[in-house]
LUMLO-547295 format. One record per residue (C-alpha): x, y, z. Coordinates in steps of 0.001 Angstrom, whole numbers, plus 500000, padded with zeros to 6 digits. Layout:
<sites>
XYZ
...
</sites>
This chain:
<sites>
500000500000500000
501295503115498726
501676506538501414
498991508214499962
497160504948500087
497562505050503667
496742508698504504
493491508509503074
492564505639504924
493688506860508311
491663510155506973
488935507917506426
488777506375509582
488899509892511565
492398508764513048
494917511224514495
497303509041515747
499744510989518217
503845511519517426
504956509270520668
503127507372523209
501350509329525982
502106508825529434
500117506274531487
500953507358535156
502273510554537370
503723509877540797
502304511563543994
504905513251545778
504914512757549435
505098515678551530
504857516576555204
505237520082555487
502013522497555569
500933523719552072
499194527025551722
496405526785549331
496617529861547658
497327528631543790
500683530339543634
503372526898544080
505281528442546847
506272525440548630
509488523833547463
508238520446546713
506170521640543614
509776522612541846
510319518767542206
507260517209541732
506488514855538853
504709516407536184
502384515400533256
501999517930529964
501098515757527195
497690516945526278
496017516131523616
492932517729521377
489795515816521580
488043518837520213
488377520709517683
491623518449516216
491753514593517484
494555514011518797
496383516854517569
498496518508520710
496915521026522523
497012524524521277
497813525972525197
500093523962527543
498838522624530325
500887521147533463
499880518633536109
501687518142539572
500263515841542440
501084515307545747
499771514326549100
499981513780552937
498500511662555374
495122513560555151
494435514825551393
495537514446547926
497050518243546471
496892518477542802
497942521449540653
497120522380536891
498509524853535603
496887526343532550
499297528481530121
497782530874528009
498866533059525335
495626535572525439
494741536074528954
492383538779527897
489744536552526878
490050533927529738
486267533112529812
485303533407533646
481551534486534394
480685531923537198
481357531658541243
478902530215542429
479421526401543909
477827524312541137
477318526595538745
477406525472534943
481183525793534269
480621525711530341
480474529321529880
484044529506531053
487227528135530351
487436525122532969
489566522299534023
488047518804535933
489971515998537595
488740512474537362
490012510366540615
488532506579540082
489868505951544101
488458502352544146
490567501945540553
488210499738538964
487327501618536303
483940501986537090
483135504722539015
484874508193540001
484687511386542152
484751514316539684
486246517793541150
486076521151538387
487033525391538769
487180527790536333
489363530549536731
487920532366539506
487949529168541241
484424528410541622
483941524681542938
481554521838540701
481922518127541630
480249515185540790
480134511558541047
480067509721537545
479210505537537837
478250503015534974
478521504211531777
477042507415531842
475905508375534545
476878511433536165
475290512853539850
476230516660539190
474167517130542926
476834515220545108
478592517732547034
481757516487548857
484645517957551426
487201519319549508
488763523306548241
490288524719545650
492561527577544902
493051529760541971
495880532545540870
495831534392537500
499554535947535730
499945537428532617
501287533428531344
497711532152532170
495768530437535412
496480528306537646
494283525964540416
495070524699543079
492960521669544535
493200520065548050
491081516570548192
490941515425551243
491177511690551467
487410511963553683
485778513150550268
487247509677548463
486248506003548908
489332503874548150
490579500227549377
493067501023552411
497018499362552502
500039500225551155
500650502197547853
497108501849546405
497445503220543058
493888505717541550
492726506141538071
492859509669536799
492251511679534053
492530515533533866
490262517414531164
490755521263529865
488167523258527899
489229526376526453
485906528026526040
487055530953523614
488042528568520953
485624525525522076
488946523295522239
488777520252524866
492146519136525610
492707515505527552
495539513619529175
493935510278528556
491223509095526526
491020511962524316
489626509965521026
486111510984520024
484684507481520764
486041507514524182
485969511007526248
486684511698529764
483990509117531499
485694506566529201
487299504987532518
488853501938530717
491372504484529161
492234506636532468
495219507267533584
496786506670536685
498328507992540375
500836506001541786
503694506067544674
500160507370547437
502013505804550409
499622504027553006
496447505581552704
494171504996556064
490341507139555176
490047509694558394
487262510275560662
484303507210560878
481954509298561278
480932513197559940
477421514963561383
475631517922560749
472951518824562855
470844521763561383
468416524173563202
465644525914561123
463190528628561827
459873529439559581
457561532183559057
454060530581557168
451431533033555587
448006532629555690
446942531318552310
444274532127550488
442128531076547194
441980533200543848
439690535654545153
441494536365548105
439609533943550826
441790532459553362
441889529014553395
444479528001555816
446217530359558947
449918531171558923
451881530175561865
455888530313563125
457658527563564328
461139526071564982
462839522307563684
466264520903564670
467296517793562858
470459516351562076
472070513877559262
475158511438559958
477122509835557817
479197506691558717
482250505085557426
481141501186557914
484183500394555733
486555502020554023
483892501034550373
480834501350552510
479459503897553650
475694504896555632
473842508214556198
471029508786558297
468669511621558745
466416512345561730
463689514705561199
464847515597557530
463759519380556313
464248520361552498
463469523913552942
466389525749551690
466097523623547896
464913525520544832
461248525367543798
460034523515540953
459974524865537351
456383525501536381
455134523835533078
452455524213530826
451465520861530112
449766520462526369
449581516666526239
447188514146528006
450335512033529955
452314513074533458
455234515323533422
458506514322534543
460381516392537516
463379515946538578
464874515306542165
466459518452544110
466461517120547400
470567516290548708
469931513125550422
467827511660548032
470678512779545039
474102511485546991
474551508061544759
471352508019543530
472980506270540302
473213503062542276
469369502994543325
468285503527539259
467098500606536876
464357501584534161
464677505093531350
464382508080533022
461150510331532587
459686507263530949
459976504253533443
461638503727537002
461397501578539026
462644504217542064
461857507841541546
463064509258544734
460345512172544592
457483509687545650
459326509556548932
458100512583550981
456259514227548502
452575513803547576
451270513458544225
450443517257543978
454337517803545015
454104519253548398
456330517771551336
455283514994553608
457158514892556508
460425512595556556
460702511399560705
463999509549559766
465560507612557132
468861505206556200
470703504874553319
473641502142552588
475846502230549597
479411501498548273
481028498200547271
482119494969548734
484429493716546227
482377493224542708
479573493938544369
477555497455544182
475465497289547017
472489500440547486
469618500417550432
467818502885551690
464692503247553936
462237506221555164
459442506622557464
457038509117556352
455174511130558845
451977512999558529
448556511692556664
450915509599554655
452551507818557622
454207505201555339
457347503144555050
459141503147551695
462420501008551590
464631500058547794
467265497812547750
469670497652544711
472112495026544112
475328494982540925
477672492635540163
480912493317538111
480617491520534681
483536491510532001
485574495403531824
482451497778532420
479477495755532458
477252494342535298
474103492492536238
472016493729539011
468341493211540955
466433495525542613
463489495591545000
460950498313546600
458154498422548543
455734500661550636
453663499722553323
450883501751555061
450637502227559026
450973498838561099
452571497294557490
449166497475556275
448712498159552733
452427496570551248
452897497535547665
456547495546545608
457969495814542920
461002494246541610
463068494177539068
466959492392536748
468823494439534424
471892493833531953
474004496352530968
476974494969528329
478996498330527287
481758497011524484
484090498252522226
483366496778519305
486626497692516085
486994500717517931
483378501632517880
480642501541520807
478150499702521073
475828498812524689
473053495994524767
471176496393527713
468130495149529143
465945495179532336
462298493311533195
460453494754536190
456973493710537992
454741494998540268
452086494173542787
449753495779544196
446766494976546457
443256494725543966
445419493583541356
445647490335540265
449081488737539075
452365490796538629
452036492850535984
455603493510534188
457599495927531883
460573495736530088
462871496807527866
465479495633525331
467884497825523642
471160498915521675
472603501558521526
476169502862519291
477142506383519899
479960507028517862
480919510186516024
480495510006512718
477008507996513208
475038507898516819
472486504871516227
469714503558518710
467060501516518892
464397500072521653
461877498022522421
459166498238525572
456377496392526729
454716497920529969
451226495513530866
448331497472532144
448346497054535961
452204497617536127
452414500165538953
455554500127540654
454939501799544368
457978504147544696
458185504252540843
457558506743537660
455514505199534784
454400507848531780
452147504810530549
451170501678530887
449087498622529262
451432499654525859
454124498480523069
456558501254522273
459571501062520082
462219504523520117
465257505411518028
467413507362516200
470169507090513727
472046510356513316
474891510776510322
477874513803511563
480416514855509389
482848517002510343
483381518959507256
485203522289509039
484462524600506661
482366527930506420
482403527962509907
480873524407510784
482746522072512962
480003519289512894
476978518544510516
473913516575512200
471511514789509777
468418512560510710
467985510763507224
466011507988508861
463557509447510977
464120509682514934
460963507849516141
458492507130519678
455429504591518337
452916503553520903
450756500670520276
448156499641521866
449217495922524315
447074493623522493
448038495168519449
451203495478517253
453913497930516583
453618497220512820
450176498109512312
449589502388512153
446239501447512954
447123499835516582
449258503094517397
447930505377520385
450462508095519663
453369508421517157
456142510928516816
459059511085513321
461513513944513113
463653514068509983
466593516397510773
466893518110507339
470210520223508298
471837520620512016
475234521133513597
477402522719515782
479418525837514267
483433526734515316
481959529086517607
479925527151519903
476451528041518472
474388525022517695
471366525149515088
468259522888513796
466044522530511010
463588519772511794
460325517978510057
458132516109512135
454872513935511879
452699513416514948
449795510787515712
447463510976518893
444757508787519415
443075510037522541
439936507304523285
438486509410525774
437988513534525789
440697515495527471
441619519818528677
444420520239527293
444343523803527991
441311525630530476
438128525030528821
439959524411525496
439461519949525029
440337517512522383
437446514970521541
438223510988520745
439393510611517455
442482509812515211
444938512772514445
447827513123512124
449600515800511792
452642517552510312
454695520315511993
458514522364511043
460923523182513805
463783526009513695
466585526125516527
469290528543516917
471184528751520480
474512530826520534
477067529204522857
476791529852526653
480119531689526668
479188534811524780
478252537741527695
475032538034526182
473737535048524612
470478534238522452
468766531397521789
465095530972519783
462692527567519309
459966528141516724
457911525227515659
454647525532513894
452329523568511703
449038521466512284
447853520540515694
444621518539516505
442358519330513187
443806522712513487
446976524631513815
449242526300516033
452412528475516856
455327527269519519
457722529891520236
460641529434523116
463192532655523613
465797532336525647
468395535178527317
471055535380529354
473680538565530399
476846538104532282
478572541160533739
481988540684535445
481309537311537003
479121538672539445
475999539031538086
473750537024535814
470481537809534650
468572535329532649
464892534840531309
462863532348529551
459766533133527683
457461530028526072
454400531448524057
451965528697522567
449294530519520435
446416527183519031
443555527669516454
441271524484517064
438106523272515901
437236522993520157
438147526766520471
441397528764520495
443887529415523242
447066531588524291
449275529460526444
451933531834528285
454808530530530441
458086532706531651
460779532281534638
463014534681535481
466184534305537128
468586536904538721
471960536183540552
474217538003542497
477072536439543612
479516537736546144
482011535093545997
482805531710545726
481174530939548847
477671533586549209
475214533931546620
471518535589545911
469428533676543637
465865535169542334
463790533200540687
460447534859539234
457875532644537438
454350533682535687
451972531099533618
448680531679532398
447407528314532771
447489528167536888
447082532010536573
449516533021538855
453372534233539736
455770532661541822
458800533909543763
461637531669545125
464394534044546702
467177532112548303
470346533758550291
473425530951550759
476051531107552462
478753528734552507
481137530116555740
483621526841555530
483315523618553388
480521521887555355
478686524487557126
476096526178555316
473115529418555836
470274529277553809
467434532225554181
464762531404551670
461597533475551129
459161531900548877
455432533336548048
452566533197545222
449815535566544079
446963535023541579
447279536553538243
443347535869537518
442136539248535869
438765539199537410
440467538537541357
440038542006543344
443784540677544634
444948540478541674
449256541005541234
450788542904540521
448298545408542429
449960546062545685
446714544619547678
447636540990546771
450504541575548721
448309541080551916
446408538259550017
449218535501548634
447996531982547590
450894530655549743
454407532378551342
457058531242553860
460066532719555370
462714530265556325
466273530272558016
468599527533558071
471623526656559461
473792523818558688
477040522891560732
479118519894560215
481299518002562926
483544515625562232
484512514259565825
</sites>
């Protein structure tokens, strides 16, 4: 085979291959003297410290080297790993840094993340991020991609700026890490720079485009850590809260329930059982200080989706998963203290067990509700280590009324087989779940078989469900049930890197959702409940960042019985098909001021209708950021015609790294009325935290006498609380 021969096919096959073999390992220098964290490399041991500087493109080049330097140094002592990367830059001026906030979205700025994978199995890992004004983002990552951006562990982080570029400064301490104990364990790693301004991400390891960062099986690694013994057993923080409750009224300004002030104390625990294991309890839990719910406008006949904001329901909450998110679970942590309308139900106590034992993932946890639900809700999740990066697991729930009275189960196996397949991904996974529940004969199941192949040039999918009627999983999320559905998507991306394009995205097959009726079949239109195609006709991302759509979509809805779909606006019984467009444009969240608009328009039950989302959001000096949504539905229909209105609002003021103001302001016309969530948080040292949270609601109806924004529904809100709370953590 001739040179050229060969150039085109390693062109061919989207092969950079680099000019010497990368590094596989960096040494942890030992060190015993104090280290001031301060990002500046004072101490003398940095001068000596092994170093790693090999990084390569994964973005915009593959493979190529990186177009800044970038220099790694790690050390340690008997209580925390240090690690320092040091970012060159030639341009300093346009260092992208508009976040401080503790986990804010760091992809607006330029950023760097470590990956530490402390049990080394390539499995799992703690995830630790800044940007250069050294705002803090962690994360646990487990399986093969999933990512808990709501852990929150013990750990700081440093950050100095010179006219050569940025550096940070982290301190880990070995507390925050779960790792086998002895001498000279060794940790996976993997260190990963964005430069924002030119959209570049840079790697150590695992920087080809079918692997990435969370590709664990190509991490690098720490060696020479000594004997590592984890610190303290045992970490609490008790909390004391006080709360201010407004009477409530109705719409037109009748109170329905008196306001009151009280006081709760309450404290969770966490406890090293093992150096893999760990539990946490909470006694006389309180959620006050998390962020309310986004309001939706909900246009279809089926339940929305919300997610979980609570912390102790988010630490790990990878390990207690098995079903498809927003579509099937068999644990959706949001049925546990929370009715079906949302609002809290009191938590008297709860447990929660997780870590490993060896190949074994192990995940329990258990809650006694208090109030007029009064129930027990326990899950247990089991996963065993199959092959490089694949596993088998079980899981079981169940909930049980006062006096056990009343026990719901469900249950459920799952597969997942991640390969690597000629250099390409590919995952077959699969899961079968039943339920039972008292009234209902049997155990009604669901399951799901599936493949997916996520590579770059093509991303292919493809699924298959079947969910029986009385499937009802107690602590569970089902959209539907007593259905067939088969999903998918096969996506074509060239990377032709010209007139300002870095990556095309076509949808020549149609992405698809069909929904057939149980005793019916998939290949028959006329057994389909609902249906959903969307050809992409032209998509991409550009050099810059922005990302842009041009969609056409087909719809089907067969609604058997009449539903509202919005006020006194409802869709009769029948069989519609119809056709709608789509446009997308969304400039890249690093610009100050960034733009994005949704427009999608075309038929709509037997008549037609107008979907426009605008998006905005200003950053000034990494301070302040000022943001607002706007979603405007306008519907012609043979049942009447309709304006559906929905915006939120945000503005944030942040101090520093460690105190923030957060506004949140939303208004739909559906619920007719306005909601405001203001939240004050302090974070005085890792660990401790001050929360003062003022929330409140007013009716927007225009025939109310208290209607907002006139100043007398001030004196009439639909609900409102004041709350203070103060969180202090010992470690004894």
């Amino acid at each position: 085979m001739t040179k050229t021969a060969l150039t085109l096919l390693a062109a061919s096959c989207l092969v950079t291959l680099p000019a010497v073999a990368q590094r596989t390992t960096i040494r942890a220098t030992a060190i015993s003297a104090p280290v001031i964290l301060d990002g500046r490399l004072d101490e003398p041991f940095w001068a000596a410290a092994d170093s790693i500087d090999d990084f390569r493109q994964r973005e915009p080049l593959e493979g190529s080297p990186a177009t800044e330097r970038t220099v790694v140094k790690v050390a340690h002592d008997a209580d925390a790993l240090y690690i320092v990367v040091r970012c060159y830059d030639s341009n300093m001026r346009d260092v992208r840094a508009s976040q401080l906030r503790r986990d804010a979205d760091l992809s607006s700025d330029d950023n760097v993340r470590l990956l530490i994978d402390s049990f080394d199995d390539r499995r799992s890992a703690f995830v630790f991020a800044t940007n250069p004004n050294g705002a803090l983002w962690d994360a646990q990552f487990s399986g093969v991609d999933d990512l808990n951006e709501n852990w929150n562990g013990i750990w700081e982080v440093a950050v100095s700026r010179d006219s050569a570029g940025w550096t940070a400064e982290f301190r880990i301490p070995l507390l925050a890490l779960r790792f086998h104990t002895g001498t000279n364990p060794e940790f996976g790693f993997n260190v990963r720079r964005f430069i924002r301004r030119k959209n570049e991400e840079d790697l150590w390891r695992s920087y080809g485009r079918t692997q990435g960062f969370y590709r664990l099986n190509y991490e690098g690694t720490i060696t020479d850590l000594g004997d590592l013994r984890r610190p303290h057993d045992l970490e609490l923080y008790p909390y004391a809260l006080g709360r201010a409750v407004e009477t409530e009224h109705d719409s037109v300004g009748r109170e329905t329930s008196g306001g009151y002030v009280n006081g709760k104390a309450g404290v969770d625990a966490k406890l090293a059982i093992t150096p893999t294991l760990t539990a946490d309890v909470t006694v006389n839990t309180d959620f006050a200080q998390v962020e309310a719910d986004e309001q939706v406008i909900n246009l279809t006949r089926f339940p929305f989706f919300f997610p979980e904001k609570r912390e102790f329901f988010l630490e790990s909450s990878g390990q207690l998963d098995l079903g498809t998110p927003g579509r099937m679970q068999l644990f959706y942590s949001r049925r546990v203290g929370l009715d079906t309308s949302g609002a809290p139900v009191p938590i008297i106590a709860g447990g929660r067990i997780y870590g490993r034992l060896g190949p074994w993932k192990l995940g329990v946890l258990d809650a006694q509700a208090g109030g007029t639900d009064n129930a027990n809700e326990a899950v247990v999740r089991l996963q065993h280590d199959l092959f490089e990066r694949s596993y088998v697991g079980a899981i079981g729930t169940m909930r049980a009324g006062p006096n056990g009275q009343g026990v719901q189960r469900a249950g459920g196996v799952d597969i997942d087989l991640p390969l690597v397949v000629r250099g390409t991904n590919l995952e077959p996974k699969f899961w079968v779940a039943g339920s039972q529940t008292p009234g209902v004969p049997g155990t009604p199941l669901a399951w799901r078989i599936s493949t997916d192949n996520p590579n770059d040039l093509f991303d292919n999918f493809v699924s298959l469900y079947r969910i029986d009627a009385g499937f009802a999983p107690p602590l569970g999320f089902v959209r539907r049930t007593g259905i067939w559905e088969t999903t998918g998507h096969s996506n074509f991306m060239p990377r032709p890197h010209a007139f300002g394009i870095r990556q095309l995205d076509f949808k020549i097959i149609p992405e698809w959702d069909i929904i057939a009726n149980e005793s019916g079949s998939l290949g028959r239109s006329r057994d389909w409940q609902t249906a959903w195609f969307e050809w992409r006709l032209l998509g991409g991302d550009r050099e810059n960042g922005d990302r842009f759509e041009v969609n056409f979509q087909r719809w089907l809805d067969a609604p058997t019985d009449t539903f509202g779909i919005f006020r006194a606006v409802k869709i009769l019984p029948g069989r519609y098909w119809w056709s709608r467009y789509e446009l997308q444009y969304f400039m890249n969240p690093g610009r100050p001021l960034r733009f994005g608009v949704f427009a999608n328009w075309g038929q709509f039950y037997g008549g037609r209708s107008t979907d426009l989302e605008i998006s905005a959001t200003w950053r000034r000096g990494g301070h302040i950021i000022v943001s607002t949504d706007l979603i405007r539905t306008t519907a012609k229909l043979p049942a009447g015609a309709f304006t559906a209105l929905l915006s939120a609002n945000r503005f944030e003021y942040d101090f520093n790294t460690r105190a923030s103001l957060l506004a949140f302001v939303q208004f739909d016309n559906a619920s007719e009325r306005v909601d405001f969530n203001l939240r004050f948080h302090w974070i005085p040292v890792i660990g401790d935290d001050l929360f003062v949270v003022w929330n409140s609601g007013y009716t927007t109806e225009p025939l109310s006498q208290f209607r907002f924004p006139d100043t007398r529904a001030l004196a009439r809100p639909l609900n409102g609380a004041f709350v203070v709370k103060v969180v202090h953590r010992l470690a004894p």
